[in-house]
TORVODREN-435895 format. One record per residue: residue in one letter; x, z, y of N, C-alpha, C in turn. Coordinates in steps of 0.001 Angstrom, whole numbers, plus 500000, padded with zeros to 6 digits. Example, Ala and Ser with C-alpha at 12.3 -4.5 7.8 and 13.67 -1.06 7.14 Angstrom:
<zabas>
A513190507800494310512300507800495500513200507800496700 S512850507080497750513670507140498940512900507870500030 
</zabas>
This chain:
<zabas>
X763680461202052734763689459765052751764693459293051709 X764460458375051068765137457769049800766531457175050367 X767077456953049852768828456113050100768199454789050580 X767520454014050213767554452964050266766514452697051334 X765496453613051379764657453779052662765394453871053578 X766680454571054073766795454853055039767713453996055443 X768798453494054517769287452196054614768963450795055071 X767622450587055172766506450151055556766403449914056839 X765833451456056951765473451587058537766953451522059397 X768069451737059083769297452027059736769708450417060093 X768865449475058911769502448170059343768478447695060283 X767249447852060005766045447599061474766384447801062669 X766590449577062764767412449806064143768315448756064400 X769104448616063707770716447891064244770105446448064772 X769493445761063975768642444411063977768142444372065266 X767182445314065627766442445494066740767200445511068077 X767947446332067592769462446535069070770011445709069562 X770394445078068479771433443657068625770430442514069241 X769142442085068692768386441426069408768020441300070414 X767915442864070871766893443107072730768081443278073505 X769807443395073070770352443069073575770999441705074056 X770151440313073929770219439086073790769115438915075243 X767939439847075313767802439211077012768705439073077813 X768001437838078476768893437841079861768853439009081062 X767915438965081128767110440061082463767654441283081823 X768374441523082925768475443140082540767529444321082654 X766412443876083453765403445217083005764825445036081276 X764271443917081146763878443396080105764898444179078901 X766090443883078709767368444324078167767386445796078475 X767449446161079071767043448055079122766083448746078845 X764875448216079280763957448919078579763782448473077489 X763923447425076521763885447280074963764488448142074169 X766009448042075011766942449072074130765927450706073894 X765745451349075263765279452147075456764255452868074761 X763229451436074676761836452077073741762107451838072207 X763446451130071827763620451394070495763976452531070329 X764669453003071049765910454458070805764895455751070625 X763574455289071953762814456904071409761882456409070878 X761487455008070013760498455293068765761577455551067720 X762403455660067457762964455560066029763286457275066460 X763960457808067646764372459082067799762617460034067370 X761469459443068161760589460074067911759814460061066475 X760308459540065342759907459357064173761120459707063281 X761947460215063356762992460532062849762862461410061977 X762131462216061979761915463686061150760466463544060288 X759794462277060282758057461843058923758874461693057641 X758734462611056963758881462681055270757636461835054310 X757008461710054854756009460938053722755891459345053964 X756321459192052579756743457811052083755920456899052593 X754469456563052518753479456067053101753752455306054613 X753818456918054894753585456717056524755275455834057138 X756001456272056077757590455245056480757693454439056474 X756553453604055647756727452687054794755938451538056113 X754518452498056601753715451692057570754767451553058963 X755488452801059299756465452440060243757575451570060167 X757783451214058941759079450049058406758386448895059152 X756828448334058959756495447365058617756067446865060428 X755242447871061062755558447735062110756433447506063366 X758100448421062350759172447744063188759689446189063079 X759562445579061783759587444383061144759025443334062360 X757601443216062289756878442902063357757517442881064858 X757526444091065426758201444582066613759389443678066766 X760253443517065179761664442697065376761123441299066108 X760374440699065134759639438931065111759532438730066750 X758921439795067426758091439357068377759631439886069553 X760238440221069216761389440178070292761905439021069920 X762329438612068605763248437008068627762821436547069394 X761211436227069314760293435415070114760154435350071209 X760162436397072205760261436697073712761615436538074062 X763155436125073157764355436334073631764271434709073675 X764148434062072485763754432358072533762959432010073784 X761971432581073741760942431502074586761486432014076000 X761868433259077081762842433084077978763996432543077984 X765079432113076878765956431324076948765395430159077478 X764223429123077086763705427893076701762937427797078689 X762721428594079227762159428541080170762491429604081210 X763090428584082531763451429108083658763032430443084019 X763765431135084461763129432228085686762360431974086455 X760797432527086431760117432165088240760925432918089189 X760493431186090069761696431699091297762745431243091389 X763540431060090209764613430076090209764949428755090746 X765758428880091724765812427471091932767105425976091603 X766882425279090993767458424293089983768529423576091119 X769651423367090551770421422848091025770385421728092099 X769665420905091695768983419282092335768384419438093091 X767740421110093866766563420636094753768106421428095730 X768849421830095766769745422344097077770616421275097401 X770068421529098748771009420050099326772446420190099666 X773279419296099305774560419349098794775069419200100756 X774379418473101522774989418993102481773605418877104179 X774293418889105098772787419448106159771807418510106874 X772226417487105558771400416403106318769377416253106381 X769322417139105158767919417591104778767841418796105638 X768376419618106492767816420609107301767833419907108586 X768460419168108414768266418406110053767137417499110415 X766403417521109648764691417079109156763963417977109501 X764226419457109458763435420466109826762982420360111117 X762070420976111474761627421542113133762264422543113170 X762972422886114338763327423977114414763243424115115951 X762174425537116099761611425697117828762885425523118953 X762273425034119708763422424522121047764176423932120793 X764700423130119509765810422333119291765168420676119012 X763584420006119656763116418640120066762118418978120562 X762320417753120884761734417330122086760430417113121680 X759906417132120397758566416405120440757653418042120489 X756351417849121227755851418679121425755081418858120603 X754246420201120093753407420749119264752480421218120049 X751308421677118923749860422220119704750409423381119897 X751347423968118981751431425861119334752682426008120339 X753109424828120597754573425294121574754508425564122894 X755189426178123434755493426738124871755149426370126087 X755117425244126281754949423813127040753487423376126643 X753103423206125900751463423300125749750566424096125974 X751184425395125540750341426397126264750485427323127287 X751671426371128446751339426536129309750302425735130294 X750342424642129465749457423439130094748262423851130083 X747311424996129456746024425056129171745628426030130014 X746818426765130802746570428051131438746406427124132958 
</zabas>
């Protein structure tokens, strides 16, 4: 591999690293690292210029589309997450709830009704 080829690829790797280390999610963030480490470990030893040249271009790519997946999860919540504004700051919204045996108003599925049917 040429000086400048490999200089190349040494800055891709680094590029790549530094990027997929920018997820948030840490699985996301581990396995990126991960599948960079054994494509570049598993291509480490192709001598023909060609074929380096098609693997340069593919890691290039590979880079784009991680910026892109590190942006667009920054830009948009976690599913599942829940936002500050919907937790109630104190218990006056659970005291709205039903909660069994604690009123008086009766239901079709409650205790007292179905004993009434027996």
């Amino acid at each position: 591999m040429a000086a400048s080829s490999r200089a190349q690829v040494l800055d891709l790797y680094r590029a790549m690293l530094r990027e997929s280390k920018h997820f948030s999610a840490y699985n996301y963030r581990t396995y990126a690292v991960r599948r960079i480490r054994d494509a570049f470990r598993e291509n480490k030893n192709v001598k023909d210029p060609v074929e380096i040249q098609t693997l340069v271009n593919k890691a290039k790519r590979d880079l784009e589309i991680i910026r892109r997946q590190v942006m667009s999860l920054k830009s948009t919540p976690a599913v599942g997450m829940v936002s500050r504004t919907h937790i109630p700051r104190t218990g006056a919204a659970l005291r709205n709830l039903y909660l069994p045996g604690s009123s008086s108003q009766s239901l079709p599925y409650s205790s007292s009704s179905s004993s009434e049917m027996t």
